[in-house]
Gaussian input, Z-matrix of N, CA and C with variables (Angstrom, degrees):
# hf/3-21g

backbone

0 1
 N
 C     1     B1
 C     2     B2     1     A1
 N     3     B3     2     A2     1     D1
 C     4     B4     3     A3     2     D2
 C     5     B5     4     A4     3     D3
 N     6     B6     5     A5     4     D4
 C     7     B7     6     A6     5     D5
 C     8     B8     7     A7     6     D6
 N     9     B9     8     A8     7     D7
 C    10    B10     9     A9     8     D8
 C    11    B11    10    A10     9     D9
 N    12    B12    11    A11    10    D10
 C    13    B13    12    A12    11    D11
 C    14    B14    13    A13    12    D12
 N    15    B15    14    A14    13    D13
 C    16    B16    15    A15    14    D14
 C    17    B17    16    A16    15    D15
 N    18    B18    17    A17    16    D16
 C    19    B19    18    A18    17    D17
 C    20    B20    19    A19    18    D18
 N    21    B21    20    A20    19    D19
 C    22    B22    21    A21    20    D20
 C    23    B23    22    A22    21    D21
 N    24    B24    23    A23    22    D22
 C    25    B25    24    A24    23    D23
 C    26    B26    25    A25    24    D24
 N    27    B27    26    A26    25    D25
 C    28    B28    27    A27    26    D26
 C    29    B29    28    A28    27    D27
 N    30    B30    29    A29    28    D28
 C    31    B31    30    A30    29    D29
 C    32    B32    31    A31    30    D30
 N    33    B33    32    A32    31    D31
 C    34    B34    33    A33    32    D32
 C    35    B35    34    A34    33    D33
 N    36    B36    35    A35    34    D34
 C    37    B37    36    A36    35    D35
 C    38    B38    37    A37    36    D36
 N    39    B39    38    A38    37    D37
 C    40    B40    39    A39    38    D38
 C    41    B41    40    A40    39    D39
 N    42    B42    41    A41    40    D40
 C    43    B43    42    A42    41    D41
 C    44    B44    43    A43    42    D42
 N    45    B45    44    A44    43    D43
 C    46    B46    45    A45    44    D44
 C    47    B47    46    A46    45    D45
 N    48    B48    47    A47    46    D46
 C    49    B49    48    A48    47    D47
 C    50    B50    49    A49    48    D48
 N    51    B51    50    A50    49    D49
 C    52    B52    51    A51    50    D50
 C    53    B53    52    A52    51    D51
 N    54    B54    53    A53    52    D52
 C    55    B55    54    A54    53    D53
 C    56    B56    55    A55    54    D54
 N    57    B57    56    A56    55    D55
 C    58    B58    57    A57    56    D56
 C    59    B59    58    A58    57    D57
 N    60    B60    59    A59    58    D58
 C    61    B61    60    A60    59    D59
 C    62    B62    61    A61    60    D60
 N    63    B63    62    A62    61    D61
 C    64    B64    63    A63    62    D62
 C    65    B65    64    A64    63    D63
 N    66    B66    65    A65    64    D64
 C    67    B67    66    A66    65    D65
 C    68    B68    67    A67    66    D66
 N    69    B69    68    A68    67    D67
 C    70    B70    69    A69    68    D68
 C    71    B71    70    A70    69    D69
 N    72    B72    71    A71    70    D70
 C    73    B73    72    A72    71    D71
 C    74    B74    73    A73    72    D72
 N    75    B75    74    A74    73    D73
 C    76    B76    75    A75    74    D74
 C    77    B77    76    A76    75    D75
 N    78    B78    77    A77    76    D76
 C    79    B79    78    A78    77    D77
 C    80    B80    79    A79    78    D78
 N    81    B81    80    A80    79    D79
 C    82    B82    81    A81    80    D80
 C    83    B83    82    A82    81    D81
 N    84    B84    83    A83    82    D82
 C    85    B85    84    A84    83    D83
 C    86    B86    85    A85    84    D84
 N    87    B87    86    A86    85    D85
 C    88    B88    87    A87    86    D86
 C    89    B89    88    A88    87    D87
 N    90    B90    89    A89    88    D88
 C    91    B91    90    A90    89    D89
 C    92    B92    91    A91    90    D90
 N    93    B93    92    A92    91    D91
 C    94    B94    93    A93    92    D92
 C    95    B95    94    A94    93    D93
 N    96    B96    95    A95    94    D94
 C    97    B97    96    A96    95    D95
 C    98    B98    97    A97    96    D96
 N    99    B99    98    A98    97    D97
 C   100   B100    99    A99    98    D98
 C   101   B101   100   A100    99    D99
 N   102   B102   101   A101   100   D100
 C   103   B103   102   A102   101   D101
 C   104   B104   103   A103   102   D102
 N   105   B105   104   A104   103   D103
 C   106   B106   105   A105   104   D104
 C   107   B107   106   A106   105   D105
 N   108   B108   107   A107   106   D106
 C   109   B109   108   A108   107   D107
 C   110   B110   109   A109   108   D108
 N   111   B111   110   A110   109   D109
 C   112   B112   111   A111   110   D110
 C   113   B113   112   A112   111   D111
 N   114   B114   113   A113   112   D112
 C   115   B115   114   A114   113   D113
 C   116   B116   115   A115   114   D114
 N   117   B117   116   A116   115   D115
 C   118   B118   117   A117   116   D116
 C   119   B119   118   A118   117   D117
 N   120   B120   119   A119   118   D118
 C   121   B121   120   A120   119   D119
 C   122   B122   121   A121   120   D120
 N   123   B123   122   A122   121   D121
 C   124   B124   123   A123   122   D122
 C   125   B125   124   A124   123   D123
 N   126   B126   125   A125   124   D124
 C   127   B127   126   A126   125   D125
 C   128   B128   127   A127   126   D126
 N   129   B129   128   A128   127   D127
 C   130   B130   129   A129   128   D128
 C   131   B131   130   A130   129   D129
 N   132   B132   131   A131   130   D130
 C   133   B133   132   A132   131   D131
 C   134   B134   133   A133   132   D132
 N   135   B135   134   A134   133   D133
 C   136   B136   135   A135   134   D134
 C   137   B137   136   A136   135   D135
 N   138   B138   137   A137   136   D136
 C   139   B139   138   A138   137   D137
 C   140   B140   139   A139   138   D138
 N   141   B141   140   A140   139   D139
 C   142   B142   141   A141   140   D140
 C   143   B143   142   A142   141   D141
 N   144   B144   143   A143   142   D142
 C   145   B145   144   A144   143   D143
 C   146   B146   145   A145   144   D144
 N   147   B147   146   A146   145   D145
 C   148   B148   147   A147   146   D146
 C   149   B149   148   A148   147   D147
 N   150   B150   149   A149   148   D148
 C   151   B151   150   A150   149   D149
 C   152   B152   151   A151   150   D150
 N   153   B153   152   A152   151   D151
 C   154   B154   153   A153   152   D152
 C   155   B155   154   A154   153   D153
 N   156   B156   155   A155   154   D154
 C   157   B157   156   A156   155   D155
 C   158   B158   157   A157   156   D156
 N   159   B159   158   A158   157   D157
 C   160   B160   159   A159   158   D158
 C   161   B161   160   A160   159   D159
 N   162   B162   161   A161   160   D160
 C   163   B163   162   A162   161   D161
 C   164   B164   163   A163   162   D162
 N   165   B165   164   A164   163   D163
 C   166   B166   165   A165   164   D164
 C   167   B167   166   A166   165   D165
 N   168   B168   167   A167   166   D166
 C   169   B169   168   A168   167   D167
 C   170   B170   169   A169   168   D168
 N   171   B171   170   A170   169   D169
 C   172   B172   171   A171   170   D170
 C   173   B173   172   A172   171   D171
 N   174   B174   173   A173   172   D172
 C   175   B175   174   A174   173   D173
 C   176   B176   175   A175   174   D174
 N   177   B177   176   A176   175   D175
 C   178   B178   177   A177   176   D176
 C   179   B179   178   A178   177   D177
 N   180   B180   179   A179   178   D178
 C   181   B181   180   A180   179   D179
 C   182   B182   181   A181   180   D180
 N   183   B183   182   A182   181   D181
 C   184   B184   183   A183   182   D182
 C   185   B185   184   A184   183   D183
 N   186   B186   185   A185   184   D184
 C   187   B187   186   A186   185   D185
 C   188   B188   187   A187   186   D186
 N   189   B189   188   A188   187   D187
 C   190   B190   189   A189   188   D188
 C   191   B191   190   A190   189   D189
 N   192   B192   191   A191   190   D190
 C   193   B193   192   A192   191   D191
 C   194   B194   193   A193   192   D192
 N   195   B195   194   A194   193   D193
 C   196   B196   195   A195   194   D194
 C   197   B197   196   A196   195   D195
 N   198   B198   197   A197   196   D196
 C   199   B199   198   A198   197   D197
 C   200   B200   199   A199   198   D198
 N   201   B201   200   A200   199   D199
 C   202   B202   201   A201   200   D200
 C   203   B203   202   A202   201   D201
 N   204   B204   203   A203   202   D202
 C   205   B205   204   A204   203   D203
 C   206   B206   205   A205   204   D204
 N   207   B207   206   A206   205   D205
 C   208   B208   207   A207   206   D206
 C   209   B209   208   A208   207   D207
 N   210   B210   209   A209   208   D208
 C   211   B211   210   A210   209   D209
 C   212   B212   211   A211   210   D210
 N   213   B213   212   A212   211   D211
 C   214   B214   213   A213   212   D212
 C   215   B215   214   A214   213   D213
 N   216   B216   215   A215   214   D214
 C   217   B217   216   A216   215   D215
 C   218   B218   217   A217   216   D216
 N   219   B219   218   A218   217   D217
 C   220   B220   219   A219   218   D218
 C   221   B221   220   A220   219   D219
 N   222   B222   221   A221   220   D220
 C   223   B223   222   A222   221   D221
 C   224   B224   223   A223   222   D222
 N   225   B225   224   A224   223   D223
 C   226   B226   225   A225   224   D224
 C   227   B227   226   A226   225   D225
 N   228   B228   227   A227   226   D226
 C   229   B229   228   A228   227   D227
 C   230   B230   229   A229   228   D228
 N   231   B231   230   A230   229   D229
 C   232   B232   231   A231   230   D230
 C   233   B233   232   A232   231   D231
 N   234   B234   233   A233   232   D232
 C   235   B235   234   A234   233   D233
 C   236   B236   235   A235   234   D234
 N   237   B237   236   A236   235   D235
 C   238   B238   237   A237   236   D236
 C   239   B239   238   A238   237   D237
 N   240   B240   239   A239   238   D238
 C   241   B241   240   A240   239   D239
 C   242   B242   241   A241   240   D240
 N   243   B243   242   A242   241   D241
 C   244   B244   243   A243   242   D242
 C   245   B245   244   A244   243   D243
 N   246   B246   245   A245   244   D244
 C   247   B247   246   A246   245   D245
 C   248   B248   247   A247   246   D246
 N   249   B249   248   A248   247   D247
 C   250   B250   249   A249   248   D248
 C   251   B251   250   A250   249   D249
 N   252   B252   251   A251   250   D250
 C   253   B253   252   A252   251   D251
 C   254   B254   253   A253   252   D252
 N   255   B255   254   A254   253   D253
 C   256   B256   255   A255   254   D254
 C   257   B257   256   A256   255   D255
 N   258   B258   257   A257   256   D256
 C   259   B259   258   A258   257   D257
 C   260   B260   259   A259   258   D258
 N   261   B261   260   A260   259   D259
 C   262   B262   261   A261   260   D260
 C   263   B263   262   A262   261   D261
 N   264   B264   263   A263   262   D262
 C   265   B265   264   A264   263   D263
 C   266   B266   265   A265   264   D264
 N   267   B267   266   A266   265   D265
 C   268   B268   267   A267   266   D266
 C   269   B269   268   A268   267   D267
 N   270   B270   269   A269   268   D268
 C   271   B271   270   A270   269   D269
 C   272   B272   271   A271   270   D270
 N   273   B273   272   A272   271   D271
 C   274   B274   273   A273   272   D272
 C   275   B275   274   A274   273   D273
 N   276   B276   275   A275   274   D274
 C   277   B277   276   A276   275   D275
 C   278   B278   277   A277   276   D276

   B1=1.4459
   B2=1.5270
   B3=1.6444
   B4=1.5185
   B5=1.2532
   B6=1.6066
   B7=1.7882
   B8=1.5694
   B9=1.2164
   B10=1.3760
   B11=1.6944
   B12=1.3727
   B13=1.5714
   B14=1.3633
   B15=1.5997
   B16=1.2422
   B17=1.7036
   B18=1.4593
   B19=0.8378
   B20=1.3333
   B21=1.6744
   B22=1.3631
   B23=1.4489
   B24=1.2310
   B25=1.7900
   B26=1.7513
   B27=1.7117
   B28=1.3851
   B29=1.7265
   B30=1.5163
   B31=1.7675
   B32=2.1387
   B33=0.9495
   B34=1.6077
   B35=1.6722
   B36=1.3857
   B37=1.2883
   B38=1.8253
   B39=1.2337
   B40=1.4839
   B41=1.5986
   B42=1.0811
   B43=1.6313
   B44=1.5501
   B45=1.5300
   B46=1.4858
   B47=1.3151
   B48=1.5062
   B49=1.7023
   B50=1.2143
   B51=1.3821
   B52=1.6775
   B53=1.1013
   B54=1.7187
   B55=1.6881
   B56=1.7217
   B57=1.4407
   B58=1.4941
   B59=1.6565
   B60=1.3875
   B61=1.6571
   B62=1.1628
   B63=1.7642
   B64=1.3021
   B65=1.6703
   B66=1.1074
   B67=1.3682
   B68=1.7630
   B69=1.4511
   B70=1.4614
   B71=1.6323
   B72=1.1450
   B73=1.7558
   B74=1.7365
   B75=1.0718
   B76=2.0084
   B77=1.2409
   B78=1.4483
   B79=1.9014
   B80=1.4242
   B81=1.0324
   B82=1.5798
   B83=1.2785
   B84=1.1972
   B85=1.7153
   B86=1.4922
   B87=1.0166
   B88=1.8066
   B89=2.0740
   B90=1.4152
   B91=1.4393
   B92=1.0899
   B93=1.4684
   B94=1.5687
   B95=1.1910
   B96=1.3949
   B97=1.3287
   B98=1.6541
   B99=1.5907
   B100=1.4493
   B101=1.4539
   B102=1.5486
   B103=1.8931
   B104=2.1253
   B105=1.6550
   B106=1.7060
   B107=1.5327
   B108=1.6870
   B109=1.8630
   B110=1.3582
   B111=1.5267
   B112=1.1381
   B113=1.5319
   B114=1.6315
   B115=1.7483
   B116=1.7113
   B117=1.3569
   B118=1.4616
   B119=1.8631
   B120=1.5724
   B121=1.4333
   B122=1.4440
   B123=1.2122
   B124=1.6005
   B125=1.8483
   B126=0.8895
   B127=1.8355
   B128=1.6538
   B129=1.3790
   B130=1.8847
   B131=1.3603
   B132=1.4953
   B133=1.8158
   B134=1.6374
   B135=1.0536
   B136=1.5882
   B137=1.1015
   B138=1.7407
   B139=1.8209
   B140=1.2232
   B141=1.2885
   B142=2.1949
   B143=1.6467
   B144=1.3132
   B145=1.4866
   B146=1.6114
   B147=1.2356
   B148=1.3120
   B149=1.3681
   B150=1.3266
   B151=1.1238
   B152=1.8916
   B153=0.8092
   B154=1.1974
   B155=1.8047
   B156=1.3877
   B157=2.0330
   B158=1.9402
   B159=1.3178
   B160=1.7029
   B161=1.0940
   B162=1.3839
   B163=1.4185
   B164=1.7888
   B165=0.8989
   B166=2.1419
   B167=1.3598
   B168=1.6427
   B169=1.4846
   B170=1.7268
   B171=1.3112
   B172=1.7351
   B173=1.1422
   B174=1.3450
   B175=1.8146
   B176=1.5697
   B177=1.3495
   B178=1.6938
   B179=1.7258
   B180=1.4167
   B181=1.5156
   B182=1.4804
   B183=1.8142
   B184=1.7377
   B185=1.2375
   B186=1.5940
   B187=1.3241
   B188=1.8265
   B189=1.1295
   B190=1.5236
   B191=1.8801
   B192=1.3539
   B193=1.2609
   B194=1.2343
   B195=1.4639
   B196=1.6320
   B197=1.0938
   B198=1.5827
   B199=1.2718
   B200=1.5289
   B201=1.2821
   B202=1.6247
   B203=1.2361
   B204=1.9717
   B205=1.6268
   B206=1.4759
   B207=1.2882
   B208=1.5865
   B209=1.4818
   B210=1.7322
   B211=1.0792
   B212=2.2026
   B213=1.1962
   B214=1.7025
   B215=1.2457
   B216=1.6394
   B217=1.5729
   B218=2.0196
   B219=1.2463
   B220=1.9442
   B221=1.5012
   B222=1.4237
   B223=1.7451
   B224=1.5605
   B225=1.6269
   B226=1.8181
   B227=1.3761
   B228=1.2002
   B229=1.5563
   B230=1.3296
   B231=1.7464
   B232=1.2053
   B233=1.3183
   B234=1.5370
   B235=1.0004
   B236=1.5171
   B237=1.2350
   B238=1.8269
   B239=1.8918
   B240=1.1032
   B241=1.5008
   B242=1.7266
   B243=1.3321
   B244=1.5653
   B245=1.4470
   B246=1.2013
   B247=1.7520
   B248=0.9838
   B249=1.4432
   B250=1.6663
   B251=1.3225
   B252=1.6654
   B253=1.2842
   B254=1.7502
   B255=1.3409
   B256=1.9479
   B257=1.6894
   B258=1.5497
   B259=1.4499
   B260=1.2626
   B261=1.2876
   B262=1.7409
   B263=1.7901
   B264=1.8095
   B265=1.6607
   B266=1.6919
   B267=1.3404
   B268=1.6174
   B269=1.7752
   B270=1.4291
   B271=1.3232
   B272=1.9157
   B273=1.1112
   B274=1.1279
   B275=1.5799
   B276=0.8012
   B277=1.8195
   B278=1.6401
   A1=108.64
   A2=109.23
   A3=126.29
   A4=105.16
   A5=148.26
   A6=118.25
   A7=73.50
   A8=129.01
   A9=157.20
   A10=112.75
   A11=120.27
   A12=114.53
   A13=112.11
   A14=99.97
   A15=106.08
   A16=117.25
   A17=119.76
   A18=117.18
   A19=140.51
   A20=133.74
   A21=133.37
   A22=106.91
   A23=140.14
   A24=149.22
   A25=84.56
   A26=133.17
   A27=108.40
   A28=96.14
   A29=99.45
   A30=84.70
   A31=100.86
   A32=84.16
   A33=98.73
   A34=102.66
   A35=114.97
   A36=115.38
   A37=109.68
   A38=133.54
   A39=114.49
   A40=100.44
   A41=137.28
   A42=125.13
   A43=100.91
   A44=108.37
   A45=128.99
   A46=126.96
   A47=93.14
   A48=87.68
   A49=105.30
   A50=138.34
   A51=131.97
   A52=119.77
   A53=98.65
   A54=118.05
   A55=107.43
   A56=103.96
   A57=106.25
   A58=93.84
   A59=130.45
   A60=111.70
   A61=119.13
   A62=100.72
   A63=96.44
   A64=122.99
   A65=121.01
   A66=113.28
   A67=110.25
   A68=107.77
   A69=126.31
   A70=97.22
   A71=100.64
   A72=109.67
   A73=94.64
   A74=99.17
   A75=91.80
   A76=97.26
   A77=137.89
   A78=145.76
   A79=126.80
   A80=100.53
   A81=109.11
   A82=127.40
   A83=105.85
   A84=119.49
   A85=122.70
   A86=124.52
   A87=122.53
   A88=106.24
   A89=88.78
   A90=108.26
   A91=159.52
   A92=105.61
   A93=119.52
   A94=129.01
   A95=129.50
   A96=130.26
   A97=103.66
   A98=115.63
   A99=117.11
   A100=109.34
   A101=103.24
   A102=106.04
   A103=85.68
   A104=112.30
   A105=85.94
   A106=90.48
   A107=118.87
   A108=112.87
   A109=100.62
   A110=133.61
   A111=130.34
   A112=106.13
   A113=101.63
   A114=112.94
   A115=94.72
   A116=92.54
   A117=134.14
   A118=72.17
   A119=112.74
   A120=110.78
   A121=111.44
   A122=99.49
   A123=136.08
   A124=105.65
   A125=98.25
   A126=132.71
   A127=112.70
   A128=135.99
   A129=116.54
   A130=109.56
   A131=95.68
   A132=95.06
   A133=129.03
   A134=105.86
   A135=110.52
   A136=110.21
   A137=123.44
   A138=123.75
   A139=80.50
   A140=98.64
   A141=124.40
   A142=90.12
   A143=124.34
   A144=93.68
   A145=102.32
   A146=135.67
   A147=138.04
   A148=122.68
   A149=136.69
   A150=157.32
   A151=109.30
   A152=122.29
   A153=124.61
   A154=89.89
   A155=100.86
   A156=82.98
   A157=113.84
   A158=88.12
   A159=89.30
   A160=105.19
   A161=114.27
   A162=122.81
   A163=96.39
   A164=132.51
   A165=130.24
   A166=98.35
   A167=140.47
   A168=136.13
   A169=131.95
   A170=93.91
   A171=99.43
   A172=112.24
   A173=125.04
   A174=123.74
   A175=109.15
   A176=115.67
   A177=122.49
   A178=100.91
   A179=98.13
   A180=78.54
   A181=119.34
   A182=98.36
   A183=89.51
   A184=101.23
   A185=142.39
   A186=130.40
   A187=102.97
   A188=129.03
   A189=133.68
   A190=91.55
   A191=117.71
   A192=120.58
   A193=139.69
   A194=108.27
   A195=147.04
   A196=111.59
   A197=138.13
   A198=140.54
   A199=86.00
   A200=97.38
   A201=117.01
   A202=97.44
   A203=120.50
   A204=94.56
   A205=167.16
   A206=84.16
   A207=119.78
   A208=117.11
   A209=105.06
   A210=118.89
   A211=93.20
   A212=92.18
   A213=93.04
   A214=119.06
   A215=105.89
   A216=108.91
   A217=87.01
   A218=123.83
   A219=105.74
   A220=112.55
   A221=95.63
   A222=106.00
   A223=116.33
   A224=98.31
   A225=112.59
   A226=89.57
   A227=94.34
   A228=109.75
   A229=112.09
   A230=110.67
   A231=123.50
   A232=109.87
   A233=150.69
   A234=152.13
   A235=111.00
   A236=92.42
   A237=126.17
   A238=98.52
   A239=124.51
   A240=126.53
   A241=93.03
   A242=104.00
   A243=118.77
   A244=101.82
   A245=111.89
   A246=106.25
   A247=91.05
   A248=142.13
   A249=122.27
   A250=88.44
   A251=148.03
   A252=159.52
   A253=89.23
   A254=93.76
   A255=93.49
   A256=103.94
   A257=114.68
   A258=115.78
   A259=104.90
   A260=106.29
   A261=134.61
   A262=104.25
   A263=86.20
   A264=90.11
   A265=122.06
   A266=99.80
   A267=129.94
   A268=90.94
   A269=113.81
   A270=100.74
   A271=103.90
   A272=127.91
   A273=136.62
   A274=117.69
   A275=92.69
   A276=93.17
   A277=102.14
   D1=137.29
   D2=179.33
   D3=-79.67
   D4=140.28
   D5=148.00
   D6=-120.79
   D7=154.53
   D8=150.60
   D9=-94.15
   D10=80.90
   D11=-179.25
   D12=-69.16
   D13=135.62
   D14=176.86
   D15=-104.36
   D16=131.90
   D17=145.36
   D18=-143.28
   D19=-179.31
   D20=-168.93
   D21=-33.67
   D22=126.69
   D23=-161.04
   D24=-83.55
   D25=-17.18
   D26=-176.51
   D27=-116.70
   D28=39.59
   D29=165.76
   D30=-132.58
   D31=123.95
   D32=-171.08
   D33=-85.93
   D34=-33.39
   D35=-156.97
   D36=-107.35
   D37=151.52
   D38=-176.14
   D39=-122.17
   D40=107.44
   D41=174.46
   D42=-120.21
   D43=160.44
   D44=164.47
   D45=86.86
   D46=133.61
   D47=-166.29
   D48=-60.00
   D49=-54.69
   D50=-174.33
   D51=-26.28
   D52=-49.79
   D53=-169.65
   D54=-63.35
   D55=-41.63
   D56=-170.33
   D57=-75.93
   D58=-30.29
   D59=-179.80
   D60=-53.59
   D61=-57.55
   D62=-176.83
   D63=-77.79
   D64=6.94
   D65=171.74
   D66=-75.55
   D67=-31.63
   D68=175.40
   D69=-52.99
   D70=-63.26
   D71=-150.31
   D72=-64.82
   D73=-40.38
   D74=-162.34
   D75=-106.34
   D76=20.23
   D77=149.82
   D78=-114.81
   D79=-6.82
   D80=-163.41
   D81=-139.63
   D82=-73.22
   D83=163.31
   D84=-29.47
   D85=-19.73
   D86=-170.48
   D87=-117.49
   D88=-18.33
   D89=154.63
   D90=-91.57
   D91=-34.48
   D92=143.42
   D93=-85.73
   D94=91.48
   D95=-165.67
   D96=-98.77
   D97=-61.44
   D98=-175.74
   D99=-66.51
   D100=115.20
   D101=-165.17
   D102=-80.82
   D103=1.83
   D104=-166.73
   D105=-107.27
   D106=21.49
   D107=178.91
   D108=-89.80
   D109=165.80
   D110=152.85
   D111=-58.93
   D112=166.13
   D113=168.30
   D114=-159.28
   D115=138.29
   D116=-155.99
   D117=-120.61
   D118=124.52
   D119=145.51
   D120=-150.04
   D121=111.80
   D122=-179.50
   D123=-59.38
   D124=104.54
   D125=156.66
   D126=-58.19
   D127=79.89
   D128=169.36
   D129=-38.17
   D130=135.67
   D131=162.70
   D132=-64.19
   D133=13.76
   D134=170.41
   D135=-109.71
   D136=24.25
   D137=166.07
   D138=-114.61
   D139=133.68
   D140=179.63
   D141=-119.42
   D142=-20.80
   D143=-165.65
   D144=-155.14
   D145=141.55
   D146=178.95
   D147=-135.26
   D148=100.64
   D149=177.38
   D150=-36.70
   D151=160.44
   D152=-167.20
   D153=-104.68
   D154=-30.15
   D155=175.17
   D156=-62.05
   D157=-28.90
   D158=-175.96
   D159=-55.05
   D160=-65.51
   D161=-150.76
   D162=-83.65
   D163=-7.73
   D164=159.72
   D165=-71.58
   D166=-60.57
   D167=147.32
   D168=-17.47
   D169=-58.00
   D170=177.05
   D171=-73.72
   D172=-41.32
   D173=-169.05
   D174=-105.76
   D175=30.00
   D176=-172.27
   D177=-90.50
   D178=-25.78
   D179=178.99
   D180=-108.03
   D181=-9.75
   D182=174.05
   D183=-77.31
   D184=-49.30
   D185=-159.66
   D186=-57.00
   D187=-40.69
   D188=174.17
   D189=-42.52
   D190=-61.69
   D191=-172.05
   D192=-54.20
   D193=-39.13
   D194=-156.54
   D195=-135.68
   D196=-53.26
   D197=168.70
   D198=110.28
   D199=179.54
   D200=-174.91
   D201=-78.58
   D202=-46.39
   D203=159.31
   D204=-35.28
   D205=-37.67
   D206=173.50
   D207=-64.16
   D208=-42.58
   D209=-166.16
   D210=-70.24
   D211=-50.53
   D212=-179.36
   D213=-44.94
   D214=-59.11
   D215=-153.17
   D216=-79.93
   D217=-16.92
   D218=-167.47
   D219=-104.93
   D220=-27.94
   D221=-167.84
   D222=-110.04
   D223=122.01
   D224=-176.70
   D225=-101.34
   D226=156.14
   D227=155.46
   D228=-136.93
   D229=159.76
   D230=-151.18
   D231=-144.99
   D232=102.34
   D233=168.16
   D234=-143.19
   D235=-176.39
   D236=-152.85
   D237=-58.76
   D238=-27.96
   D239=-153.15
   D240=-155.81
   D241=159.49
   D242=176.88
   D243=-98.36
   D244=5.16
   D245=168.13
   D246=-91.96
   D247=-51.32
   D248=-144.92
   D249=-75.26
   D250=-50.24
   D251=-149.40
   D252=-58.08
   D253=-49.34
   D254=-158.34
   D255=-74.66
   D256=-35.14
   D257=155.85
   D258=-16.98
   D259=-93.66
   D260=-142.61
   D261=-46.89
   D262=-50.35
   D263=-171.23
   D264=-70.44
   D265=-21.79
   D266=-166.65
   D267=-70.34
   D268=-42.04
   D269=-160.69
   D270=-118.32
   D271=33.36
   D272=148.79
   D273=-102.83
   D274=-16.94
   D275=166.68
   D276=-87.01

C-alpha cells in the first residue's frame, strides 16, 4: 500500500506531537489496516524538515501495533530529499 500525505503546499516544516497524531488518524489510520502489508508513505517535496515531536505523534500508534520492528521490516518512506527520509527514520527509533 501507497498513502501519499498531504499537506498545506506553504508548510515546509512538520512539528508536534498533536500535529503528528492527527496527521496519522485522518491519513492513515482508516487505511492501513493489514499491520503484515507493506506501506510506502510518501513525504511532499515541500517538507525539508521534521521534528522528532511529529514523527513520536505519527508513529505512536503503529509502534504500540507493530513495534519498532514492524515499523522496519513493512514501512518505507518516501520524500523529496534524503534528509527528510533520514529525519523520519533517525527519530522513530
Amino acid at each position: 500500500m501507497r498513502i501519499i500525505l498531504n499537506f498545506d503546499k506553504t508548510t515546509s516544516r512538520l512539528s508536534g506531537n498533536p500535529y503528528g497524531k492527527e496527521v496519522y488518524h485522518s491519513q492513515v489510520e482508516d487505511k492501513y489496516t493489514d499491520y503484515s502489508e507493506p506501506l510506502v508513505l510518501v513525504f511532499p517535496d515541500h517538507i525539508k524538515r521534521v521534528a522528532f515531536s511529529f514523527v513520536q505523534g505519527f508513529f505512536t500508534d503503529l509502534v504500540s501495533k507493530i513495534g519498532f520492528e514492524g515499523i522496519a521490516n513493512n514501512i518505507t518512506i518516501e520524500a523529496g530529499s534524503q534528509k527528510v527520509i533520514d529525519q523520519i527514520i533517525n527519530r522513530i527509533e
